[in-house]
C-alpha positions as CSV (number, residue, x, y, z in Angstrom):
1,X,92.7,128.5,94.9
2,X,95.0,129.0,97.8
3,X,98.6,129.2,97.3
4,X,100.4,126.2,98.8
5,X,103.5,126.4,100.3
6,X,104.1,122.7,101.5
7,X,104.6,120.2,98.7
8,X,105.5,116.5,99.5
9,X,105.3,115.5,95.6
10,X,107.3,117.2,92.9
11,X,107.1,115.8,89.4
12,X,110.5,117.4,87.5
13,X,109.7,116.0,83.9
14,X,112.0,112.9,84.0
15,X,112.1,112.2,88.3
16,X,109.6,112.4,91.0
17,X,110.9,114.2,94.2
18,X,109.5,113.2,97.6
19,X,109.7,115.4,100.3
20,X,110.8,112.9,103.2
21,X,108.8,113.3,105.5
22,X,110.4,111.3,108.4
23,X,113.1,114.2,108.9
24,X,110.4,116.9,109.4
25,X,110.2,119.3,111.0
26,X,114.4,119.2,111.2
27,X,115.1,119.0,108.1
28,X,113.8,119.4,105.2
29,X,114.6,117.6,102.4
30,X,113.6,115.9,98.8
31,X,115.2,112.7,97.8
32,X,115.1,112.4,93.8
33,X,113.6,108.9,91.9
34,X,113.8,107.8,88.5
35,X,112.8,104.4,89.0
36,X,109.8,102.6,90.2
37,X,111.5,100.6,92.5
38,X,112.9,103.9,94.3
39,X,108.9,105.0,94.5
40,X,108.5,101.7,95.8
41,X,111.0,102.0,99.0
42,X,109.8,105.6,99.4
43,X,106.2,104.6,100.1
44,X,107.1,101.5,102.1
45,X,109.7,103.4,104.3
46,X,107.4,105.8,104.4
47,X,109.1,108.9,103.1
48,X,105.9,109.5,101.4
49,X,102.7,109.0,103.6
50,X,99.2,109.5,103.5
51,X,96.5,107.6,101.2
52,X,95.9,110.3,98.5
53,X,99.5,111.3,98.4
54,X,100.8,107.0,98.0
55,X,98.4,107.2,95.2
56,X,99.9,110.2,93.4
57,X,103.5,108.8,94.2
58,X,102.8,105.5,92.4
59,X,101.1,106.5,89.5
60,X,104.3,108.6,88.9
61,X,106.2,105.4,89.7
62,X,104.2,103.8,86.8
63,X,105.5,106.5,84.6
64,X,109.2,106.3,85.4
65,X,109.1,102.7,85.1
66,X,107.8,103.2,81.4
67,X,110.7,106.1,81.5
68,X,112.9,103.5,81.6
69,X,111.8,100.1,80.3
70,X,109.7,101.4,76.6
71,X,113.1,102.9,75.5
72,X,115.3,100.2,76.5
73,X,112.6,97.1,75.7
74,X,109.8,98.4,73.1
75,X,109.0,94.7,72.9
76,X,108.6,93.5,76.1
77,X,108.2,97.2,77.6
78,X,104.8,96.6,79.0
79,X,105.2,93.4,80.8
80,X,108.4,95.2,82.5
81,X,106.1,98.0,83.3
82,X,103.5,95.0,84.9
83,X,106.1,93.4,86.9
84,X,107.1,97.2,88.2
85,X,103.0,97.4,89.1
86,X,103.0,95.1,91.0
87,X,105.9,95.5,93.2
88,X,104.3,99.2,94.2
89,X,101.4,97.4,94.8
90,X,102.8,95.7,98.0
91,X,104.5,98.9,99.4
92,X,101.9,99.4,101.7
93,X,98.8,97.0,102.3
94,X,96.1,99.4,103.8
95,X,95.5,102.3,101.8
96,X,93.1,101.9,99.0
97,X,94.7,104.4,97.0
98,X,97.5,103.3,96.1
99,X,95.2,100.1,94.6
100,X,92.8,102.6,92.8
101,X,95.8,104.7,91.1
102,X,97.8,101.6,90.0
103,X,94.1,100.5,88.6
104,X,94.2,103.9,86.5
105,X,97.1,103.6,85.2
106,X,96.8,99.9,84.5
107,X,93.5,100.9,82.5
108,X,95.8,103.7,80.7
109,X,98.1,101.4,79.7
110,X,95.3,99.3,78.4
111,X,94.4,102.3,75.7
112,X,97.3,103.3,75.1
113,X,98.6,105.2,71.4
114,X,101.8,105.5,69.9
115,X,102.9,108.1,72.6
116,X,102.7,106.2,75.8
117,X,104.7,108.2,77.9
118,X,103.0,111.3,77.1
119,X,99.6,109.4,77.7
120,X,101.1,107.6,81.1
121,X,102.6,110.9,81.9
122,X,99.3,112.7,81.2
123,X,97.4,109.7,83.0
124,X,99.5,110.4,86.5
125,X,99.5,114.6,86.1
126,X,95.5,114.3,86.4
127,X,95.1,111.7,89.1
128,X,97.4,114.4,91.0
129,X,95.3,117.4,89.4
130,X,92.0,115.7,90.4
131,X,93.0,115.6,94.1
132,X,93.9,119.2,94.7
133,X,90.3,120.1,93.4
134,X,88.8,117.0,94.9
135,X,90.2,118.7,97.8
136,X,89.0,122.6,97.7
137,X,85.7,120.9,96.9
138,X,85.5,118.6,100.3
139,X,87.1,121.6,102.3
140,X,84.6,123.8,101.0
141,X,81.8,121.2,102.2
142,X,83.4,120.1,105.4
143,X,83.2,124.0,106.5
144,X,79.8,124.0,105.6
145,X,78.6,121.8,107.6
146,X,80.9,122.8,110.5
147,X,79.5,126.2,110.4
148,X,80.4,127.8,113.6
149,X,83.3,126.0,115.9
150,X,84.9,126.9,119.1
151,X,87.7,124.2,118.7
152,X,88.2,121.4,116.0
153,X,90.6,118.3,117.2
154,X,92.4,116.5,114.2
155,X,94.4,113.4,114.5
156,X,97.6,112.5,112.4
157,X,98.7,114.3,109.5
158,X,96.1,114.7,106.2
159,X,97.4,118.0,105.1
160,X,99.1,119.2,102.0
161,X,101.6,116.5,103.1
162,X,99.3,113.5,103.0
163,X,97.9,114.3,99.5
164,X,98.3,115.9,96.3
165,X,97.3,119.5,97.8
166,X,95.6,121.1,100.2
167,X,94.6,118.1,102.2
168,X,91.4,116.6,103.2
169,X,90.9,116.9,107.1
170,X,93.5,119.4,107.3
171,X,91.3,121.2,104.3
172,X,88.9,121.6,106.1
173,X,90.4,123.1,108.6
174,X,91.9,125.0,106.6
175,X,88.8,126.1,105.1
176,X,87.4,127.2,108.4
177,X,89.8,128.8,109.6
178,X,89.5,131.0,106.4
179,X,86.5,131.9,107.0
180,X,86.2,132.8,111.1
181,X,88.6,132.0,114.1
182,X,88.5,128.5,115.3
183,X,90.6,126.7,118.3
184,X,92.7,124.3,116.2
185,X,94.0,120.9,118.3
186,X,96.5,118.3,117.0
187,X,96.9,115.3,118.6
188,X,100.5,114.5,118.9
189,X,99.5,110.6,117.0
190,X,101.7,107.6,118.4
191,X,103.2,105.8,117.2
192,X,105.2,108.3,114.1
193,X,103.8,111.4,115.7
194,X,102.6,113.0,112.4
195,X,100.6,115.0,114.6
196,X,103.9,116.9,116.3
197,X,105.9,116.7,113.6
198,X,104.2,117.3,110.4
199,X,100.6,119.0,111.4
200,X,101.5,121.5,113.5
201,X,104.2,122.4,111.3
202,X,102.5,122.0,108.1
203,X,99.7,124.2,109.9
204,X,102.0,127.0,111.0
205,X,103.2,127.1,107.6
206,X,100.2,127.9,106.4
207,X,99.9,130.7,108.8
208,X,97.4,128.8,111.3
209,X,97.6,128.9,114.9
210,X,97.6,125.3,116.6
211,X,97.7,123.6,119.7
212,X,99.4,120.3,120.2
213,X,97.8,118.0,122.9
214,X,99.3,114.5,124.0
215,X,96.6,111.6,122.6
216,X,95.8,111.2,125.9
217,X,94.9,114.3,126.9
218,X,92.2,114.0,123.9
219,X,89.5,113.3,126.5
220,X,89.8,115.7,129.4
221,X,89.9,118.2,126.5
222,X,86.7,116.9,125.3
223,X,85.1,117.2,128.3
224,X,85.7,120.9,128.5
225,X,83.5,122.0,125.7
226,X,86.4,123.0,123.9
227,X,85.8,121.0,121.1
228,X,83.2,120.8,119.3
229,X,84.6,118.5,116.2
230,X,86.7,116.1,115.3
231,X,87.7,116.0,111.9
232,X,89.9,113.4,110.4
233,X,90.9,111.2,106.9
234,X,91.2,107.8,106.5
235,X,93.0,105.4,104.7
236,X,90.2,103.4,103.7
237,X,86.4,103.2,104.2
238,X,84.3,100.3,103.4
239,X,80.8,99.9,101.7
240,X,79.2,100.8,104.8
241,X,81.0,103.7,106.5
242,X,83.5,102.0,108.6
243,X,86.5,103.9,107.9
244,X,90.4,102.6,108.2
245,X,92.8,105.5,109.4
246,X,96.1,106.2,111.6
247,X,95.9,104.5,114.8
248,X,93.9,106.0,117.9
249,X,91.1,107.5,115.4
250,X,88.7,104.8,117.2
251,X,89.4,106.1,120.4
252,X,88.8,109.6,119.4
253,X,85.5,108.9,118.1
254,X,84.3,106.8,121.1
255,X,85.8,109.9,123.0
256,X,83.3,111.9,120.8
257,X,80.6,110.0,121.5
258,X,80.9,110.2,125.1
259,X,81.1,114.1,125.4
260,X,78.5,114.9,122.4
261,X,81.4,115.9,120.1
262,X,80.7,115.5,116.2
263,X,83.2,113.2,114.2
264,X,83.7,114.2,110.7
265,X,86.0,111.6,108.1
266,X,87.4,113.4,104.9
267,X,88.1,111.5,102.1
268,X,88.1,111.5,98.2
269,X,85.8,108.8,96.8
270,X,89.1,107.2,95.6
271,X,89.4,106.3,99.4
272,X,86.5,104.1,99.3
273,X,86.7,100.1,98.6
274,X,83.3,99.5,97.4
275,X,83.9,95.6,96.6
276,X,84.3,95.0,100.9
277,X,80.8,95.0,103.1
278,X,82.6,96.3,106.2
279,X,85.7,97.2,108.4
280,X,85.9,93.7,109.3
281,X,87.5,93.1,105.6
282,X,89.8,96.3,106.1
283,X,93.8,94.7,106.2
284,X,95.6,96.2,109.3
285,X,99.0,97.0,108.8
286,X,101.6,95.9,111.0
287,X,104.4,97.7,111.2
288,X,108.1,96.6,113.1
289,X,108.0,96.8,116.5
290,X,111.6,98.1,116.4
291,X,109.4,102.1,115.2
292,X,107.6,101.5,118.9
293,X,110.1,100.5,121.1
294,X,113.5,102.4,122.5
295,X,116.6,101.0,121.2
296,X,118.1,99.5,124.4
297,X,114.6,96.8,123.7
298,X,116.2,96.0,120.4
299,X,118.0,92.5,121.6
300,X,117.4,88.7,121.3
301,X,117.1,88.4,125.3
302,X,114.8,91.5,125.7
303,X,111.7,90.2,128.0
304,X,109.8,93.3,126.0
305,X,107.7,93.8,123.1
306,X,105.9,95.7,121.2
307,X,102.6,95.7,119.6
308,X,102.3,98.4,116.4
309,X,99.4,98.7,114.4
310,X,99.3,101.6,112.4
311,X,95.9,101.4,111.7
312,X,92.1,101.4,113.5
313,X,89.0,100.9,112.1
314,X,86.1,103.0,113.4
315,X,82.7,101.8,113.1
316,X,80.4,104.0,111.1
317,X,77.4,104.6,113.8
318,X,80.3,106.7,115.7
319,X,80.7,108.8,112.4
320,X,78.4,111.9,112.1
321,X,79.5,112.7,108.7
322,X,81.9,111.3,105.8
323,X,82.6,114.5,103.3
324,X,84.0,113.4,99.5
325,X,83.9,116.1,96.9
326,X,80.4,114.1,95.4
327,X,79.1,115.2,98.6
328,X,78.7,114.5,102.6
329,X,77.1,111.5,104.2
330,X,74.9,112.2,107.2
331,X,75.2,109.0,109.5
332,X,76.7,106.4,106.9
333,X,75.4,103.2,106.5
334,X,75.5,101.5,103.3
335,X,72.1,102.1,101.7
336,X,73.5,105.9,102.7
337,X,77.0,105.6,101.0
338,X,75.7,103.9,98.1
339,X,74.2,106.9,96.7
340,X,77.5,108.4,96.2
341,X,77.5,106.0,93.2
């Protein structure tokens, strides 16, 4: 497998580092936890972003709070380890992955032996194994069915830095690009600009060449013929297809539709919420409009505000293809998505 050079989750063997990701590409830093509630703030303040990668970061949150509670508490350990559960749990309310790791480890905990940190620590160490190769896998398949590109557009960040390794859209990409040379575009993605700030740089770091675009340049590029793809991830995809991710991915794929461009979603099968019918069920996070808005807005009298969703939903008839590592979805619809089961 490919040697990766960006890392946004560090486990040290007693403390999970996060790479904080709001200081990039300035600075770069790692802020040290050893608690689940300092998981916890990470993922809500969004140090650590990305579905897969608020997955990894709260399973090892499960771990640290077991760290800490079975030592001091080996009686009432677990129910200490519950009530840290469920605080993770609303960190962030849109990405499935964080639900579906805190589900593993819950299930862990469940069976568990008379080493429970080693089997809690084991549990956590795989989830974030499983995603690098869930990873390679999808990359592998995304390229296949790219084939030959001129130019692939990808929105917001779903790199190495959004995930346990590698990345899902950004997997692809890189995938492709190791196998012929392909136009690479990054939309700049309002309103945390993951595009300009961690893609591009996450991309040159890898040693591919990228071009940043404003988001609303996205259609005029479109138009000419330089794309031929857009390839994104998503934060969570229903029973149907209709897929959840960073805000302006609908646009894009009505864009697509409109110039003949092909609209690939990458995700791990962990992304998928099988118990909702459609996007219509998908929670939209809101975040403060203080992110959105300049500073001199920030007062009781202002006359203006600010509207920040983080979060779209795109209908699955706009989406050519949805690529897990079980396989890739022509045209999704539910009877289509259900044989991933």
């Amino acid at each position: 497998m490919t040697k990766l050079t960006v890392q946004a989750l560090q486990w040290t063997g007693d403390a999970l580092k996060v790479l904080d990701q709001r200081r990039l590409p300035e600075t770069i830093a790692y802020d040290v936890y050893d608690d689940a509630a300092g998981v916890s703030e990470a993922i809500a303040t969004m140090r650590v972003r990305g579905a897969p990668a608020i997955g990894i970061a709260a399973a090892y949150g499960v771990v640290l709070s077991a760290y800490r509670h079975y030592p001091a508490s080996p009686d009432v350990w677990r129910d200490k380890v519950a009530e840290d559960m469920a605080m993770l749990a609303k960190s962030r309310p849109t990405a499935v992955n964080l639900f579906t790791a805190l589900a593993t480890m819950e299930a862990a905990l469940d069976r568990i032996s008379e080493q429970p940190l080693v089997d809690l620590l084991a549990c956590a160490e795989r989830l974030h194994a499983d995603d690098v190769a869930a990873n390679h896998r999808m990359g592998e398949l995304g390229a296949d069915l790219i084939g030959q590109a001129r130019g692939i557009l990808t929105h917001c960040n779903t790199g190495a830095l959004a995930t346990g390794g590698y990345g899902t859209a950004l997997g692809v990409i890189r995938s492709v690009t190791g196998r012929q040379a392909v136009a690479v575009y990054a939309g700049e993605t309002r309103p945390w600009l993951q595009g300009a700030r961690l893609t591009v740089w996450e991309l040159a770091q890898e040693g591919i060449q990228v071009t940043l675009i404003a988001d609303s340049a996205a259609a005029w590029l479109m138009k000419s013929g330089a794309v031929d793809w857009v390839v994104v991830g998503a934060d969570r995809i229903a029973a149907n297809g209709d897929t959840a991710n960073k805000i302006g991915t609908y646009a894009l794929a009505v864009l697509a539709r409109q110039h003949g461009v092909k609209f690939m979603v990458v995700a791990p099968t962990t992304t998928i919420d099988w118990s909702i019918q459609s996007g219509e069920q998908i929670e939209i996070e809101q975040r403060d409009a203080r992110e959105l808005l300049p500073a001199c807005y920030h007062t009781p009298e202002s006359l203006v505000s600010a509207w920040n969703p983080v979060f779209d939903v795109t209908p699955a008839e706009l989406i050519t293809a949805i690529v897990t590592e079980l396989g890739v979805v022509m045209n999704p619809t539910e009877a289509n998505m259900g044989k991933l089961k």
